[in-house]
Each structure stands twice: as structure tokens, then as C-alpha cells.
PDB file of N, CA, C and O in Angstrom:
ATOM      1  N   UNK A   1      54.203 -33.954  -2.098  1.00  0.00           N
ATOM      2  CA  UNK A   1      53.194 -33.716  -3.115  1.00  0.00           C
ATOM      3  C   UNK A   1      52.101 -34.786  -3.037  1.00  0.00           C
ATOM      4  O   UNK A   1      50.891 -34.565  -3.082  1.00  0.00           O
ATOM      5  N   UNK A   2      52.721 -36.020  -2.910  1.00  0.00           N
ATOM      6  CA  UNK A   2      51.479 -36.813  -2.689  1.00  0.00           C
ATOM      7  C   UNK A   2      50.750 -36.843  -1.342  1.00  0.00           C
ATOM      8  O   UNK A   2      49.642 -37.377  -1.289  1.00  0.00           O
ATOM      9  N   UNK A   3      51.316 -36.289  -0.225  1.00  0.00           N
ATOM     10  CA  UNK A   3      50.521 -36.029   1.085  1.00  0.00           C
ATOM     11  C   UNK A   3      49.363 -35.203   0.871  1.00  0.00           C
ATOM     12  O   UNK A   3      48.324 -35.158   1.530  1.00  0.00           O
ATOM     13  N   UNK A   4      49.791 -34.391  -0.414  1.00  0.00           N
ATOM     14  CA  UNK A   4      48.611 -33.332  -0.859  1.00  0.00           C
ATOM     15  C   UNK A   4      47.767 -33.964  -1.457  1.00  0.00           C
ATOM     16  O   UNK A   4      46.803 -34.197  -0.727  1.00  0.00           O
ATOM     17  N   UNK A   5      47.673 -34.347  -2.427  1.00  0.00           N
ATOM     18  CA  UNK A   5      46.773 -34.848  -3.731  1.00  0.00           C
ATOM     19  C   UNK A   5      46.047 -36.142  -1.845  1.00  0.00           C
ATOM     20  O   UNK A   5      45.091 -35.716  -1.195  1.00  0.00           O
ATOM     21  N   UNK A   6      46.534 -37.077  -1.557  1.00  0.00           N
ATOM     22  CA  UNK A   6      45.668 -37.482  -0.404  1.00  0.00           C
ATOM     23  C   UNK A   6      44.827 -36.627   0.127  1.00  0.00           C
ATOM     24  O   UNK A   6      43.601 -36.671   0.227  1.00  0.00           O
ATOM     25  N   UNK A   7      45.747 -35.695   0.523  1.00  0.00           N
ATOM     26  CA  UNK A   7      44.510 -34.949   1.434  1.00  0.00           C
ATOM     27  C   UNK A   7      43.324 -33.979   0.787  1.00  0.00           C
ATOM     28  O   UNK A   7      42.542 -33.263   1.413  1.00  0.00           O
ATOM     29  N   UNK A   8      43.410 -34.149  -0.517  1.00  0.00           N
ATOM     30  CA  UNK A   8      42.749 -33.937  -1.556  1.00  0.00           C
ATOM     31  C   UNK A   8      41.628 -34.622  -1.654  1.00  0.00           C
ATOM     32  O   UNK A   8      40.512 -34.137  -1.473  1.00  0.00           O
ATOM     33  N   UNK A   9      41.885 -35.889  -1.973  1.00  0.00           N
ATOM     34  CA  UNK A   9      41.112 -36.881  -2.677  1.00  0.00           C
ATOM     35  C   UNK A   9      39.902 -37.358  -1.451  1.00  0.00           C
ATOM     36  O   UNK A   9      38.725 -37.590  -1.730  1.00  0.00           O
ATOM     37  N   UNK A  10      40.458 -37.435  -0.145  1.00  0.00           N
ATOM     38  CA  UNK A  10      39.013 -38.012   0.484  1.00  0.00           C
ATOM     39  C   UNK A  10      38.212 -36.824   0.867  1.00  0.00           C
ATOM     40  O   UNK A  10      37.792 -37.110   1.988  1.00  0.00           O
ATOM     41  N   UNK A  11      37.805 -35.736   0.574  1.00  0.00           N
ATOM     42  CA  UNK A  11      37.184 -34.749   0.584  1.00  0.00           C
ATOM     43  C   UNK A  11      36.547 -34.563  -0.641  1.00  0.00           C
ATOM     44  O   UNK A  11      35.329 -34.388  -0.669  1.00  0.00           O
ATOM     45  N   UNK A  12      37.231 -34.580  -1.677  1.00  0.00           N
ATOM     46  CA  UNK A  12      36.699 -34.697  -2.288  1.00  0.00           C
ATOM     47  C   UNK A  12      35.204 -36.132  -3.479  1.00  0.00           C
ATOM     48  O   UNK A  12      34.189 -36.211  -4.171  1.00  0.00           O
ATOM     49  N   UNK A  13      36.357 -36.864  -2.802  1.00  0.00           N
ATOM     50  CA  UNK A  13      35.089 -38.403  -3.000  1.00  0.00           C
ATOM     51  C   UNK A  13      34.032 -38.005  -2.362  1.00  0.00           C
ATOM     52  O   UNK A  13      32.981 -37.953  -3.001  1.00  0.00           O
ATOM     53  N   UNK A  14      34.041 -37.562  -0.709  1.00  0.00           N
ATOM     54  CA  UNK A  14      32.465 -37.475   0.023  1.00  0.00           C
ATOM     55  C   UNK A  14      31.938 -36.619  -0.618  1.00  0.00           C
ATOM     56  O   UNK A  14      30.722 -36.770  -0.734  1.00  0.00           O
ATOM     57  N   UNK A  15      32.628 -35.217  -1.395  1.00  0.00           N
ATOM     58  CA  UNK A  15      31.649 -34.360  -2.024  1.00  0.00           C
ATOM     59  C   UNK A  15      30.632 -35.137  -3.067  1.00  0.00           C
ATOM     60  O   UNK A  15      29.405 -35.108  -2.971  1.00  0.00           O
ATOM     61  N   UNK A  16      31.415 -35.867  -4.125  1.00  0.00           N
ATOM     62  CA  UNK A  16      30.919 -36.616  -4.959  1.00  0.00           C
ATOM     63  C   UNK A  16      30.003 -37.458  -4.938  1.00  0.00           C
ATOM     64  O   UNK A  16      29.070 -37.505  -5.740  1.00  0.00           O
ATOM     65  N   UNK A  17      30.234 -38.344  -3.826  1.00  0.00           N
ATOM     66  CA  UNK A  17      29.328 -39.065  -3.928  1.00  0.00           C
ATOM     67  C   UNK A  17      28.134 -39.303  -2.589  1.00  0.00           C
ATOM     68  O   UNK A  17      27.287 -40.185  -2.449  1.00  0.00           O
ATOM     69  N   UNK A  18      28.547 -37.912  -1.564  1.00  0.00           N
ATOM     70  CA  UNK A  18      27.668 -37.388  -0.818  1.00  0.00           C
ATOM     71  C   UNK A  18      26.641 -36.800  -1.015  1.00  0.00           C
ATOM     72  O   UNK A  18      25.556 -37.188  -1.450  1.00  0.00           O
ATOM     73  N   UNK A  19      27.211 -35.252  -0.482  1.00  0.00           N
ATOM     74  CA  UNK A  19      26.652 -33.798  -0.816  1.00  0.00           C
ATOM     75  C   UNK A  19      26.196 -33.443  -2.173  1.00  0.00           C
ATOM     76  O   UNK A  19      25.106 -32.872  -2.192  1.00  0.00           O
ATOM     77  N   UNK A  20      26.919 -33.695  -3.623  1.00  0.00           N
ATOM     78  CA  UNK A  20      26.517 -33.657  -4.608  1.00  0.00           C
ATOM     79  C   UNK A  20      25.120 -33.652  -5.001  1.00  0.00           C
ATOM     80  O   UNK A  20      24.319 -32.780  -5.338  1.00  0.00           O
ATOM     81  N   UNK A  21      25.082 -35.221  -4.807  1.00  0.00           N
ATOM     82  CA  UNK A  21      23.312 -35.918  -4.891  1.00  0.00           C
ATOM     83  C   UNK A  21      22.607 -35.390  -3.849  1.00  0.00           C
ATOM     84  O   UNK A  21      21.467 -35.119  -4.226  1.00  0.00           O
ATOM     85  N   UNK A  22      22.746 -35.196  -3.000  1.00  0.00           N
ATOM     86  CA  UNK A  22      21.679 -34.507  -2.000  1.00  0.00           C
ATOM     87  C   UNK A  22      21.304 -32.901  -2.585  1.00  0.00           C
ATOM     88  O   UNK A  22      20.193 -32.370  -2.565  1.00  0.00           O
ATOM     89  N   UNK A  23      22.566 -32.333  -3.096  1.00  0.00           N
ATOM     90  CA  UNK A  23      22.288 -30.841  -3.467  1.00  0.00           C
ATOM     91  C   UNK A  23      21.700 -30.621  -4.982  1.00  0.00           C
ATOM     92  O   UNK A  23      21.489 -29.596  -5.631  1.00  0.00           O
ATOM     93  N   UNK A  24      21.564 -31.695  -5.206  1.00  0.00           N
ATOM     94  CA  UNK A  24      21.298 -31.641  -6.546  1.00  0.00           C
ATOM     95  C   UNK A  24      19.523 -31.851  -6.808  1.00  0.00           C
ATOM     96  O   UNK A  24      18.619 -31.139  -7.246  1.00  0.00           O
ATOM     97  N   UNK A  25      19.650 -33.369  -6.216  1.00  0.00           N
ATOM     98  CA  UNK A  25      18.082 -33.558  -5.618  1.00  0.00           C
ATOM     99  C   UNK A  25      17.023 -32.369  -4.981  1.00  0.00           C
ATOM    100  O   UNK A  25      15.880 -32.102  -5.351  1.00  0.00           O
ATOM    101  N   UNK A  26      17.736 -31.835  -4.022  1.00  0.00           N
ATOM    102  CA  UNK A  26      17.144 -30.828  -3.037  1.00  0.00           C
ATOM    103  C   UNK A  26      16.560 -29.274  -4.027  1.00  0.00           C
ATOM    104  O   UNK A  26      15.526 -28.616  -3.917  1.00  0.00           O
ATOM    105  N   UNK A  27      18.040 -29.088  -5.186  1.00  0.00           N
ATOM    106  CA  UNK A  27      17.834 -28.036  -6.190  1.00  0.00           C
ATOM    107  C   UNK A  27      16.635 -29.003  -7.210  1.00  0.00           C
ATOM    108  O   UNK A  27      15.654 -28.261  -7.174  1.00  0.00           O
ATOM    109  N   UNK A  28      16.386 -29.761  -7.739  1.00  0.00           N
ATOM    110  CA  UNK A  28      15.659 -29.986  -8.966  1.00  0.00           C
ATOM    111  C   UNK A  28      14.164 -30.282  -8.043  1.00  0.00           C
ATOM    112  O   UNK A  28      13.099 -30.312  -8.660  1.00  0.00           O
ATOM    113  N   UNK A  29      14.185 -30.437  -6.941  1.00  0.00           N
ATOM    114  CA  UNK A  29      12.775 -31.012  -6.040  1.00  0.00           C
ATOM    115  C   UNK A  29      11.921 -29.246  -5.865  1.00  0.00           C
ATOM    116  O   UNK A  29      10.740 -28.926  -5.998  1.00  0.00           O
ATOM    117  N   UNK A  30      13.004 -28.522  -5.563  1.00  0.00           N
ATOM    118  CA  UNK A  30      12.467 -27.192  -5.211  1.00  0.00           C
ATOM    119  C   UNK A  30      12.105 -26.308  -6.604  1.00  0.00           C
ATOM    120  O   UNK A  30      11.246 -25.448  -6.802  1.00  0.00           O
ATOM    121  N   UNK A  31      13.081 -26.864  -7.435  1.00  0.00           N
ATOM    122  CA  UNK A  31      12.707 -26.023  -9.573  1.00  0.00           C
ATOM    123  C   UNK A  31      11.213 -26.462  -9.934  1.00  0.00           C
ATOM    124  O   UNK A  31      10.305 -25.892 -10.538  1.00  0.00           O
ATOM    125  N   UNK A  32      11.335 -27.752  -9.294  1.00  0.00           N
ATOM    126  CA  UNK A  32       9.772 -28.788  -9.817  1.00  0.00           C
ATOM    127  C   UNK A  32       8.567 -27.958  -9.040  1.00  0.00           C
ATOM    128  O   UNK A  32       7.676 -27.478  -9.740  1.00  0.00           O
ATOM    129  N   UNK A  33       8.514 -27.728  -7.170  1.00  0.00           N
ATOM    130  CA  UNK A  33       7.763 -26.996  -6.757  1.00  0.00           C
ATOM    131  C   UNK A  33       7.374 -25.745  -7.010  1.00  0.00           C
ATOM    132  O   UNK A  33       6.286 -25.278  -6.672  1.00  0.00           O
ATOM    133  N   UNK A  34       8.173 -25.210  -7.558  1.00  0.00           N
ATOM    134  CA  UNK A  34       7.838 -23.975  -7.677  1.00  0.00           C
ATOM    135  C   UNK A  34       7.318 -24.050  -9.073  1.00  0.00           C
ATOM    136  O   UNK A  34       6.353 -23.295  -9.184  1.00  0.00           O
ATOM    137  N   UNK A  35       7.733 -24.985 -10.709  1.00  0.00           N
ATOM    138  CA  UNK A  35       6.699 -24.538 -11.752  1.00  0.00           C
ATOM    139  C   UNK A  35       5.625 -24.817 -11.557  1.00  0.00           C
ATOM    140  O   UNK A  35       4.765 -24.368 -12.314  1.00  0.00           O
ATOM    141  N   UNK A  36       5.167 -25.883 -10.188  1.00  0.00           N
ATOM    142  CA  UNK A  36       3.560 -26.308 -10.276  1.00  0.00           C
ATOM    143  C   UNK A  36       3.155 -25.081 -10.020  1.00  0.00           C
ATOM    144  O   UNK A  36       2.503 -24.689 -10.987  1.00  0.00           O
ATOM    145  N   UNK A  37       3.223 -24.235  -9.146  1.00  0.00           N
ATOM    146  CA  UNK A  37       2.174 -23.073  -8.832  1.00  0.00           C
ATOM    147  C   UNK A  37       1.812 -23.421  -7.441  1.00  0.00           C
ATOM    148  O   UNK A  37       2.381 -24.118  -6.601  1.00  0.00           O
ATOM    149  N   UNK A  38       0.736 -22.759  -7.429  1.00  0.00           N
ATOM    150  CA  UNK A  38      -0.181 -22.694  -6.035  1.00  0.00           C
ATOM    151  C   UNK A  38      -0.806 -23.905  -5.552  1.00  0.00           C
ATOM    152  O   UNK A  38      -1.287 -24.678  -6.381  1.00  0.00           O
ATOM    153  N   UNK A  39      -0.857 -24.153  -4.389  1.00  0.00           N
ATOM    154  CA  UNK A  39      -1.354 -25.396  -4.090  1.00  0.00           C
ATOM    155  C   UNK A  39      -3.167 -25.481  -4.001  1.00  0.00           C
ATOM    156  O   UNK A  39      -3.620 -24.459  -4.518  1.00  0.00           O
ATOM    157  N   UNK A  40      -3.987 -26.164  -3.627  1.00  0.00           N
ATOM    158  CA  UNK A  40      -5.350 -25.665  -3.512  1.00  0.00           C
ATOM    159  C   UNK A  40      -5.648 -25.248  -2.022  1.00  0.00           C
ATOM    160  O   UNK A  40      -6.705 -24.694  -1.718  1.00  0.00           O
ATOM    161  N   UNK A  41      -4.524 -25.584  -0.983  1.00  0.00           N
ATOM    162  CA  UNK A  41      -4.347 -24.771   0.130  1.00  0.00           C
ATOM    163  C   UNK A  41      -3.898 -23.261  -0.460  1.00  0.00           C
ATOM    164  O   UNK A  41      -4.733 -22.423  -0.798  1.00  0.00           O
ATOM    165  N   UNK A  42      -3.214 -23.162  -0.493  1.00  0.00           N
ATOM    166  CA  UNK A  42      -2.374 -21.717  -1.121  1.00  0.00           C
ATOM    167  C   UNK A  42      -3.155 -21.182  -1.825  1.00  0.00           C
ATOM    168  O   UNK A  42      -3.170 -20.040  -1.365  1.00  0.00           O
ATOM    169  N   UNK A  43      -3.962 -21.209  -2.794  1.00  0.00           N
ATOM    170  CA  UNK A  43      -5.095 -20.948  -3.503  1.00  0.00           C
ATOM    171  C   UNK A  43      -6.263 -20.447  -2.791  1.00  0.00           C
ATOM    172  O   UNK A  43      -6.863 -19.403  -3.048  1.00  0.00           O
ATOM    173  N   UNK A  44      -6.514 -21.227  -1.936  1.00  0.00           N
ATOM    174  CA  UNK A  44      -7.423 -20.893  -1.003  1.00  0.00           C
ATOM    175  C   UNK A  44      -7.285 -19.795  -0.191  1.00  0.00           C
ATOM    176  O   UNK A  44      -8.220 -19.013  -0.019  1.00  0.00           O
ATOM    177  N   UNK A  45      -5.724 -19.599   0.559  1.00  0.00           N
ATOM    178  CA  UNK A  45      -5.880 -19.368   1.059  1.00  0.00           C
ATOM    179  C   UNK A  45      -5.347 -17.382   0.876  1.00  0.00           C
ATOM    180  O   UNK A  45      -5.192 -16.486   1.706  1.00  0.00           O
ATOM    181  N   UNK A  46      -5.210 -17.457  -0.823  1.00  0.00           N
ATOM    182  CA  UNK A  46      -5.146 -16.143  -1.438  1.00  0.00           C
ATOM    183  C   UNK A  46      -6.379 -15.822  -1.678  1.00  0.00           C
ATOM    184  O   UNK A  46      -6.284 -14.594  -1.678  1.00  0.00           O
ATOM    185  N   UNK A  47      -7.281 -16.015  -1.848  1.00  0.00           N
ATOM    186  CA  UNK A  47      -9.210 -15.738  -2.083  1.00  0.00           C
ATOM    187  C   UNK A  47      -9.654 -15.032  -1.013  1.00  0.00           C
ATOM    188  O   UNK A  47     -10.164 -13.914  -0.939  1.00  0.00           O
ATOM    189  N   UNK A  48      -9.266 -16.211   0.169  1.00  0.00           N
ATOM    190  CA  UNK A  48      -9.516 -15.718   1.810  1.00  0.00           C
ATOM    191  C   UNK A  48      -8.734 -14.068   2.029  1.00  0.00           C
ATOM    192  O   UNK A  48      -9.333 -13.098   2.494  1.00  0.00           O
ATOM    193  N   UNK A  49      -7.135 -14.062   1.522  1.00  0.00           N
ATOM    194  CA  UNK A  49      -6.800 -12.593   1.661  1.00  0.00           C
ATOM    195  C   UNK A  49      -7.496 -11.791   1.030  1.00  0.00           C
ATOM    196  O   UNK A  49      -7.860 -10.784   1.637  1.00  0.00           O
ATOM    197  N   UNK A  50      -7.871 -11.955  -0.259  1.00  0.00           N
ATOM    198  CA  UNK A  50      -8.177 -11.241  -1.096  1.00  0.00           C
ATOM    199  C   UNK A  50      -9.739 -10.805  -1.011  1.00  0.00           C
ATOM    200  O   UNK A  50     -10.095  -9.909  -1.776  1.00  0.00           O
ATOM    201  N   UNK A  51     -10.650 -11.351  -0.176  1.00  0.00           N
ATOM    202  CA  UNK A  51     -11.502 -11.247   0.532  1.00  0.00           C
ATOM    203  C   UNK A  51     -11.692  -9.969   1.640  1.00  0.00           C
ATOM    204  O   UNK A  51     -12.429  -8.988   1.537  1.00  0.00           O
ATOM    205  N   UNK A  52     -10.798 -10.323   2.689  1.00  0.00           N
ATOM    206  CA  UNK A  52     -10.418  -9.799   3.278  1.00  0.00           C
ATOM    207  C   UNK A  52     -10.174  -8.066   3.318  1.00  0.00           C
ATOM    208  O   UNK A  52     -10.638  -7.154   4.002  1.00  0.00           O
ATOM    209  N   UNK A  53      -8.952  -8.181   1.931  1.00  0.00           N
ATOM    210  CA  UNK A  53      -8.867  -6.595   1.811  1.00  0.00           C
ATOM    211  C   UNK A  53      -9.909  -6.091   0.900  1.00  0.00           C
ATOM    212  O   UNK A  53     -10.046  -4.896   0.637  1.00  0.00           O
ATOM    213  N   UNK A  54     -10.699  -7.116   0.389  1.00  0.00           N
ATOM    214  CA  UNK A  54     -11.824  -6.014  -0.173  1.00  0.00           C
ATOM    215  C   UNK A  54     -12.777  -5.410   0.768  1.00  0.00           C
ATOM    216  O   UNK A  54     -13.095  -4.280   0.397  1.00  0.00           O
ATOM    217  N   UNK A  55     -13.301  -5.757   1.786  1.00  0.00           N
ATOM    218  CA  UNK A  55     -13.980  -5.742   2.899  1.00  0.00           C
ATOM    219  C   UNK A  55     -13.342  -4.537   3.727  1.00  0.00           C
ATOM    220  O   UNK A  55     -14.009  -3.688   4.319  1.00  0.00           O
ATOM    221  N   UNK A  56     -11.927  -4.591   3.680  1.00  0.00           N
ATOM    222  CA  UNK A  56     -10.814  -3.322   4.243  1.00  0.00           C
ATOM    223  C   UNK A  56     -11.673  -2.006   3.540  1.00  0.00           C
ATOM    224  O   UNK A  56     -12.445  -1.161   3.994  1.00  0.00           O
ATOM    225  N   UNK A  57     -11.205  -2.254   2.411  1.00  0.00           N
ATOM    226  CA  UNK A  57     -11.222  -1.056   1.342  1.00  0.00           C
ATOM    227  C   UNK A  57     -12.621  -0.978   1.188  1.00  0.00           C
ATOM    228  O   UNK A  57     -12.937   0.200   1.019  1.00  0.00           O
ATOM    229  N   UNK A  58     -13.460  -1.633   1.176  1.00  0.00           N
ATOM    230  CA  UNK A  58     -14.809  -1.145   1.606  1.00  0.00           C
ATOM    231  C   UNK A  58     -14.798  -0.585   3.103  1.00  0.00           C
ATOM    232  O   UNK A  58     -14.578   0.624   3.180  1.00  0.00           O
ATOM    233  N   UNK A  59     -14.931  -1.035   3.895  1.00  0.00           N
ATOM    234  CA  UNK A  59     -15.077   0.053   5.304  1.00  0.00           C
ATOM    235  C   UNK A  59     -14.379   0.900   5.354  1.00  0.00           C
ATOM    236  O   UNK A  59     -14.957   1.783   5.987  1.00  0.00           O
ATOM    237  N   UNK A  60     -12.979   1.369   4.931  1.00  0.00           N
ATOM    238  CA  UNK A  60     -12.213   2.455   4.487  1.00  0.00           C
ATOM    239  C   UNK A  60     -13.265   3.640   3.748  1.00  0.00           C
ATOM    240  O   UNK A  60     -13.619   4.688   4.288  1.00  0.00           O
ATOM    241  N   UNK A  61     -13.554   3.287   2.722  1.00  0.00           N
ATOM    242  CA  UNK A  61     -14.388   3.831   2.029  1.00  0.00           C
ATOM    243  C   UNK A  61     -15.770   4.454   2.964  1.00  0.00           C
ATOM    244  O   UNK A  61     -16.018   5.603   3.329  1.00  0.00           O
ATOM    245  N   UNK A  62     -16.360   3.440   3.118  1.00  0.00           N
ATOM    246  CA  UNK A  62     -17.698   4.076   4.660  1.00  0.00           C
ATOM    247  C   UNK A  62     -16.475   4.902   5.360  1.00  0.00           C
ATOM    248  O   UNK A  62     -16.625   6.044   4.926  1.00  0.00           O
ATOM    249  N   UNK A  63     -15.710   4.898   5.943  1.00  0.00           N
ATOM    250  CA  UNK A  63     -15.945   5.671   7.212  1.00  0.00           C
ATOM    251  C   UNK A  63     -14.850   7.122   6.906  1.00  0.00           C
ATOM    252  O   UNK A  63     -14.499   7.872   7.816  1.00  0.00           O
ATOM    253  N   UNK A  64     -14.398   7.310   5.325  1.00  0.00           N
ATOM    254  CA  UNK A  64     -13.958   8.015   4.888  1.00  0.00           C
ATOM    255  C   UNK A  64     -15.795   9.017   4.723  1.00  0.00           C
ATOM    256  O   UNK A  64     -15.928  10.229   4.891  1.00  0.00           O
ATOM    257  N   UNK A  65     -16.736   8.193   4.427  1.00  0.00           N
ATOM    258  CA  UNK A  65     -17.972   8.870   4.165  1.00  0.00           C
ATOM    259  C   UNK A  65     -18.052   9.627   5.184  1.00  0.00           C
ATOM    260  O   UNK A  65     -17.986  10.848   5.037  1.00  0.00           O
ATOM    261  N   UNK A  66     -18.197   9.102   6.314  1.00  0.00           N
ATOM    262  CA  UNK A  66     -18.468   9.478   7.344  1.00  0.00           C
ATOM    263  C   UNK A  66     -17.994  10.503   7.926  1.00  0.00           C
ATOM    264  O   UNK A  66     -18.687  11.493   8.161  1.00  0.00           O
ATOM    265  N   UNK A  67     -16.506  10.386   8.297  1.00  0.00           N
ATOM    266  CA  UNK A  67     -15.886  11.662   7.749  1.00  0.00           C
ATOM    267  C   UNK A  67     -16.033  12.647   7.317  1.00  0.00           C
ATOM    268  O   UNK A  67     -16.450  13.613   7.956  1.00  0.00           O
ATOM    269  N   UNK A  68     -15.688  12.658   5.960  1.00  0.00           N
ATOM    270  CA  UNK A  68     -16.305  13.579   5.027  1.00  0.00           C
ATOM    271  C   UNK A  68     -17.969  14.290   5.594  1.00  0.00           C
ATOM    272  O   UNK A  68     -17.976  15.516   5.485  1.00  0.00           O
ATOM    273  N   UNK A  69     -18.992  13.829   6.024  1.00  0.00           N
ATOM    274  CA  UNK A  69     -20.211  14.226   6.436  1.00  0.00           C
ATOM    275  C   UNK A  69     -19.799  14.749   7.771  1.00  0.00           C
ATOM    276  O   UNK A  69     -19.979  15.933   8.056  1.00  0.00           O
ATOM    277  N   UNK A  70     -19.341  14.040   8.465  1.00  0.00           N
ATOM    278  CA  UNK A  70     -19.322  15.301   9.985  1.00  0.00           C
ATOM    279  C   UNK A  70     -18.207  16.362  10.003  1.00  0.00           C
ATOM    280  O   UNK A  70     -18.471  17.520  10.326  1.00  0.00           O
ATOM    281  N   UNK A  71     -16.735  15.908   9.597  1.00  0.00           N
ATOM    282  CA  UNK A  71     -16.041  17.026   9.360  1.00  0.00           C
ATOM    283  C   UNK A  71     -14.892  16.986   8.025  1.00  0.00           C
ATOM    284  O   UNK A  71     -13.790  16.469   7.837  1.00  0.00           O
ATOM    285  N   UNK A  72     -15.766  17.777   7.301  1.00  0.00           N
ATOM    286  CA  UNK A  72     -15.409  17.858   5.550  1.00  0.00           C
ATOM    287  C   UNK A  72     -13.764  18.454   5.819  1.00  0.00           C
ATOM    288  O   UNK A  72     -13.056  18.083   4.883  1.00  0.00           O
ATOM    289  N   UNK A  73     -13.107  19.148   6.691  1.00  0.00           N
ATOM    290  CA  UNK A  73     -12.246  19.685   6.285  1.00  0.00           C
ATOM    291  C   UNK A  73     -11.071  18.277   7.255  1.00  0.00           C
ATOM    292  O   UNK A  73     -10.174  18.790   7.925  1.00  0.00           O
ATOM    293  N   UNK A  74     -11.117  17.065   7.272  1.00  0.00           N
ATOM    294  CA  UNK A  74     -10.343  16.445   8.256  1.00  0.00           C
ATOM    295  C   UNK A  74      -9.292  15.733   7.123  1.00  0.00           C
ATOM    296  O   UNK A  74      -8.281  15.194   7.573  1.00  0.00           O
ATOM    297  N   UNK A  75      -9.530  15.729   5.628  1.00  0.00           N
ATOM    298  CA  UNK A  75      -8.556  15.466   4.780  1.00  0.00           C
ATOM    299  C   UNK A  75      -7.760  16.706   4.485  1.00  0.00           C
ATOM    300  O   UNK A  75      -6.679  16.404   3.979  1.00  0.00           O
ATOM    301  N   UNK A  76      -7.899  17.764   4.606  1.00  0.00           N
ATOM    302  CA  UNK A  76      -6.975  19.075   4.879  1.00  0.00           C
ATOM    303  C   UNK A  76      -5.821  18.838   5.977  1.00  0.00           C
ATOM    304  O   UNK A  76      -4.624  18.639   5.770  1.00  0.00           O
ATOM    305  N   UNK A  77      -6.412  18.904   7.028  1.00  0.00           N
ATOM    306  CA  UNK A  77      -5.755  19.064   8.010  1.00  0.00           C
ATOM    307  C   UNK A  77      -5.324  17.840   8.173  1.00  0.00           C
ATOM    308  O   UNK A  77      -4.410  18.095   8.957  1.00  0.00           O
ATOM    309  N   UNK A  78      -5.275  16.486   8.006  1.00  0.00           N
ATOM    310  CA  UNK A  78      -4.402  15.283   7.973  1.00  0.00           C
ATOM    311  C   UNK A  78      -3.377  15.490   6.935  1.00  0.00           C
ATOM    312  O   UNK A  78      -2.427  14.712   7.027  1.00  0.00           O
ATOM    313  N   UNK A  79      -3.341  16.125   6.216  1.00  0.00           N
ATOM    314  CA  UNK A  79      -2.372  16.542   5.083  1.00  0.00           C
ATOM    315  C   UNK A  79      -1.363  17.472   5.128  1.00  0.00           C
ATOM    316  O   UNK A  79      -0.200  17.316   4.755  1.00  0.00           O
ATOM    317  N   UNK A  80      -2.076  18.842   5.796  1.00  0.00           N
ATOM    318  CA  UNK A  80      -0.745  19.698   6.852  1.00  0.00           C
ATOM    319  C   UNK A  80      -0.146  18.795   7.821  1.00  0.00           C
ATOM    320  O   UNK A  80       1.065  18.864   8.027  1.00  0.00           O
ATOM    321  N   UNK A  81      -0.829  18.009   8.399  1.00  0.00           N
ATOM    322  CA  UNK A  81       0.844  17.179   9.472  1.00  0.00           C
ATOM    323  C   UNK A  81       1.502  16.381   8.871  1.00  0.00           C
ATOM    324  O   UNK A  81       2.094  15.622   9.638  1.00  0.00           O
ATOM    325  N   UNK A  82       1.700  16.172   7.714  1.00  0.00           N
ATOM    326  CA  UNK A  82       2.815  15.499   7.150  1.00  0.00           C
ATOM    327  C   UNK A  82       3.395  16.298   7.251  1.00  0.00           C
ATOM    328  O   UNK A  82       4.570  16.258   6.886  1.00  0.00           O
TER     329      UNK A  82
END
């Protein structure tokens, strides 16, 4: 019984006074990053996307025009091949 409780105890000390503090640190460092929010990189660099797909959805839009003006029936027939 006491070969057990030994082979117990030094596994468990390194948890304690190892791994513990490291996992603990590592959890409250990452709770802290994440309530700040966005960084002013990260910030930035959602504007830049968000940029981006407006510019999408505008030329989407043109060349849906376009479309539509040379051949009106091409939203029909993209709709039968589904």
C-alpha cells in the first residue's frame, strides 16, 4: 500500500507545482486576450476585408447588369441546372 501512495505522490507534486501554474497562467493569459478585442492590426485588417467584399458585391452587381442587357433570359436558365 505504501509502494502505491509513493508512486502516487511524485506525480503528483510535479503536477502541482509544475504543469498546474503553467496551465493556469496559459488559461487566464488567453481569458485576458480575448476580452481586449481586436487589435489595431486586426482592426485594420477587418476594414481592408470589408473593403474588399464591397467592391465584390459591387462588380457582381455590374456584370449581373450586363448580363441582364445582352442575355435577359441567363438567370432562367442558370436556375434549371440546379
Amino acid at each position: 500500500m505504501e509502494e502505491l501512495i509513493g508512486l502516487l505522490v511524485a506525480p503528483l507534486i510535479i503536477f502541482m507545482f509544475l504543469v498546474a501554474p503553467i496551465w493556469l497562467i496559459l488559461h487566464y493569459r488567453s481569458k485576458r486576450q480575448i476580452s481586449q478585442g481586436l487589435t489595431e492590426e486586426e482592426y485594420q485588417q477587418l476594414n481592408g476585408l470589408l473593403q474588399r467584399a464591397d467592391k465584390m458585391a459591387d462588380r457582381i452587381e455590374t456584370l449581373e447588369r450586363i448580363l441582364d442587357a445582352e442575355s435577359p433570359e441567363w438567370r432562367s436558365k442558370h436556375e434549371h441546372e440546379r
